[in-house]
N, C-alpha and C positions, 0 to 999 in steps of 0.2 A: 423380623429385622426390617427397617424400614430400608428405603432406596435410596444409595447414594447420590447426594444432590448432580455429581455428577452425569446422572442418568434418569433426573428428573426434568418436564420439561421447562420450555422457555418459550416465551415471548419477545422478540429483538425485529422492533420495523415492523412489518406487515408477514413478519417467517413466523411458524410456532412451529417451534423445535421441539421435538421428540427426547431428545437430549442434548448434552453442553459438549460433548468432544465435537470441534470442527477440523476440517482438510484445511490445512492452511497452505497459502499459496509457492507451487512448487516450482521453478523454470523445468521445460521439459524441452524446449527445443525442438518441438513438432509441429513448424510452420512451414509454408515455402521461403527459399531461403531470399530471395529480395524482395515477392511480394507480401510476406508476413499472412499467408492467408494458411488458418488452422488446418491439418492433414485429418479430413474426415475420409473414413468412421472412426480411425485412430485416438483424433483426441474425446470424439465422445464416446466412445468404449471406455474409456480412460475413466473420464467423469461419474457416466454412469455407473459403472462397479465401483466407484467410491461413494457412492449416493444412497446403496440400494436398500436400505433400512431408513422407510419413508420417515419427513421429519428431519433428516441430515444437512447440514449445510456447507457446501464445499467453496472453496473462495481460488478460484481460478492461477495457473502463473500471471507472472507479469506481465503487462501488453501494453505495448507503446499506445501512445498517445494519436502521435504525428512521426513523418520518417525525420522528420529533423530531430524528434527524441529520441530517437532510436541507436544504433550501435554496433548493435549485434545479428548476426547472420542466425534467420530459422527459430525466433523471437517471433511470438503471432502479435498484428495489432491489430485495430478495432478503430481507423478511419475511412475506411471504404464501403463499398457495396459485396465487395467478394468477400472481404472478411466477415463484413454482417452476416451475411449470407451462410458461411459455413457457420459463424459462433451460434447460429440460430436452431443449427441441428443439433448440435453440444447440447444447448439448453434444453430443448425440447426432450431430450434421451432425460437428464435429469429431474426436470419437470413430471415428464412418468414416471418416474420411481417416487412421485409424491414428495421431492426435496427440494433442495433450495440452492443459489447457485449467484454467487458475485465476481464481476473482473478486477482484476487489481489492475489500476491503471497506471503507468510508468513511462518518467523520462529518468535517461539517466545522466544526463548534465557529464561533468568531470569526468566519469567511468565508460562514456562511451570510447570503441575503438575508433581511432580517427581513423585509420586507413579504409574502415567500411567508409564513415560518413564521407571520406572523400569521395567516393567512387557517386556518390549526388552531388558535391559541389558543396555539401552543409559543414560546419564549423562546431569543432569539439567547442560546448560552452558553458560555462558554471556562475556560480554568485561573483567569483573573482579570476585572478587570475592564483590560484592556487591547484599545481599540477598535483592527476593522482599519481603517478609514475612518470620518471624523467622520461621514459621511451614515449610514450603519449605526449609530449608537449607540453604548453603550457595553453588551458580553456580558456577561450577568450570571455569576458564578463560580460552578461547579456545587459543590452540598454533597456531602459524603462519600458520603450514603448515594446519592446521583444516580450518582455514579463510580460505585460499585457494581454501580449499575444500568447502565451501559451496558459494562461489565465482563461482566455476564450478555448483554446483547444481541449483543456480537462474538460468543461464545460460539455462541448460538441463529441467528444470522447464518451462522454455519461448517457447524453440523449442516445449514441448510434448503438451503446449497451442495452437500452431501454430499449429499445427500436430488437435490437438482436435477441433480445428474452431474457435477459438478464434478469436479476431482482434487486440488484444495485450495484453498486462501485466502491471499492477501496482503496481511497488515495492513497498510494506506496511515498511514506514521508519519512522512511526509514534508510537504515542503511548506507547511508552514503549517497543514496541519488539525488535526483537537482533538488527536491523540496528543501531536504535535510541539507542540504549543502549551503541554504540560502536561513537556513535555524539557526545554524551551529558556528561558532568563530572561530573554529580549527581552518572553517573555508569560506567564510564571509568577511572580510576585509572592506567593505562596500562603507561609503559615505555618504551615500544618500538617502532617498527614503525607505531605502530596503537593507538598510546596513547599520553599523555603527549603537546601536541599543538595543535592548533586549525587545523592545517593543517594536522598532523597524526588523528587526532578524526573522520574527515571528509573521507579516505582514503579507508575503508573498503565499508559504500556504494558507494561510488562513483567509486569501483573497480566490483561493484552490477553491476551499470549501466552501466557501458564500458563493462563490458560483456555480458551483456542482449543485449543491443544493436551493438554488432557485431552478436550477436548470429539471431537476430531477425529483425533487422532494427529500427531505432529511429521512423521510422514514427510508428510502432509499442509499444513503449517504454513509459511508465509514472511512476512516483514516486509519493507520497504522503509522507508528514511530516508535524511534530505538532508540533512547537518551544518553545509555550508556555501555553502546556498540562500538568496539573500534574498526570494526569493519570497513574496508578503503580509508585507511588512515582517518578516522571520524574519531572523535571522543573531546568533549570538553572538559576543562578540569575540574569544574563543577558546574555541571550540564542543570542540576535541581533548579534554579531560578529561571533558568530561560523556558524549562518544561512546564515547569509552575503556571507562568505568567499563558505562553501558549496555550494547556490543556484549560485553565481558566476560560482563557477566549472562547474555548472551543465549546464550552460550556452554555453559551448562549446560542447556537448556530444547531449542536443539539445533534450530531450528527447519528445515527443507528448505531452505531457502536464504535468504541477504540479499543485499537489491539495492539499495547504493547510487546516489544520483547524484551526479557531479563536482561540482567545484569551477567557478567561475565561469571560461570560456574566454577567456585573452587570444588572439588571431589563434590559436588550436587550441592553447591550452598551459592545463593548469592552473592556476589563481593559487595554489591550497594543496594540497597533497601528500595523499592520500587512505592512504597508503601504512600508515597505522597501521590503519586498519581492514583491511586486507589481511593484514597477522599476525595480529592478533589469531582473526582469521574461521579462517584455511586451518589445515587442508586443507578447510574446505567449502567448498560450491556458492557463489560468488560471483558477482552479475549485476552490472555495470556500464553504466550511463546517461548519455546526454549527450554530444553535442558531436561526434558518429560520424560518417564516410563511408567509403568502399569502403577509401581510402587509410589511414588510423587503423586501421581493423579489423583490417586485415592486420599491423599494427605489432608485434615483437617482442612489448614488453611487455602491450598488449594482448589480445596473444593469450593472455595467461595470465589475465581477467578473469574466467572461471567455471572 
């Protein structure tokens, strides 16, 4: 009987995987809680015993960017010296068990809690003034030269991973957070160059990734996006074109892999067809999300997901 592809290896970036099931990124909430610095040995015990079959590759929770992306309380991030410092030991437990090991890097725009970011004086912010809940207010809409700025901090985010042992970075452009906030016209209302067409909607991450990856190298480099998530009130009514046009872009910049997540599951079936991003993407590395068990994974078609 030959070996399910799902358990044959891979080649993705500078990793060669053992096999195709990865850790996909979990929040765990095991930082300190204002300085965002990861609880070691804790979270690399964590990592390590999900690594330990050399060849694995695990992709980190969330981690703020900068504290003005941030939100939440006991969220680790990866702008400092002390955070370097602890994510360093993470990697290195990893790295012995002969696997592989990415951060996903995160602002969360609209869904931060203001009342944390008050307590610095920083400003819940998003592509508009489009609230995620009436209790949170209403984000104030970041100005040009702000994108900018958090354009340079993905950037500086990537190097202090590199720097920390990381093997690369996964832009979180899913779910509802600021990337996705600034894709999708559920919460992009913007009319200038970041707003208004499918090609300015697209502009800001895709300004993410051209600088991540000059910053760090593509073979280092992955995104993640969720086209048709309604997670924090997200969902376009026909998201297909703006993904289209995006994942196209992204096609040139060449990033180490994209990892969607499904569509919404009826009893284990997708409700919309992901299949365009699957051309568009291959032959690269594609990771797939959502909705899995032993039975699914083995499935024909899914075994062709990365």
């Amino acid at each position: 009987m030959s070996t399910p592809k799902l358990f044959q290896p891979i080649k993705v970036g500078n990793a060669k995987l053992q096999h195709r099931v990865v850790l996909a990124p979990l929040t765990r909430y095991r930082a300190t809680r204002k300085e965002h610095v990861p609880i070691v040995p804790l979270v690399g015990t964590y990592y390590s015993q999900r690594s330990r079959r050399p060849g694995s590759l695990v992709i980190t929770e969330a981690t703020f960017i900068k504290p003005e992306a941030g939100g939440y309380d006991n969220a680790p991030g990866i702008w400092n010296h002390d955070q370097i410092k602890a994510w360093k030991q993470v990697t290195d437990e990893v790295h012995a068990n002969g696997s592989y090991i990415f951060v996903q890097l995160w602002a969360l725009g609209r869904a931060a809690k203001r009342e944390i970011l008050a307590e610095d004086e920083y400003d819940v912010v998003s592509a508009s003034s489009v609230p995620l809940e009436e209790r949170n207010g209403v984000p104030r809409p970041l100005t040009v030269a702000e994108i900018k700025q958090y354009v340079q901090w993905y950037a500086q985010a990537a190097r202090n991973a590199v720097e920390a042992g990381f093997d690369g970075v996964e832009v979180h452009s899913a779910n509802g957070y600021l990337p996705d906030q600034f894709l999708q016209d559920v919460t992009n209302h913007r009319t200038d160059e970041y707003g208004g067409s499918i090609e300015n909607r697209s502009r800001f991450p895709l300004e993410i990734i051209d600088a991540v990856v000059k910053a760090i190298g593509q073979e280092r480099t992955a995104l993640r996006i969720s086209p048709f998530n309604k997670f924090q009130n997200m969902g376009m009514a026909n998201p297909v074109p703006q993904f289209t046009h995006f994942v196209k872009s992204l096609v040139a910049a060449y990033p180490n892999w994209l990892t969607f997540i499904l569509s919404t599951l009826d009893n284990g079936v997708e409700t919309e067809s992901s299949d365009f991003l699957r051309d568009i993407w291959a032959p690269r590395p594609l990771i797939v999300c959502g909705g899995f068990d032993a039975e699914r994974l083995l499935q024909g078609r899914r075994q062709q997901a990365t």
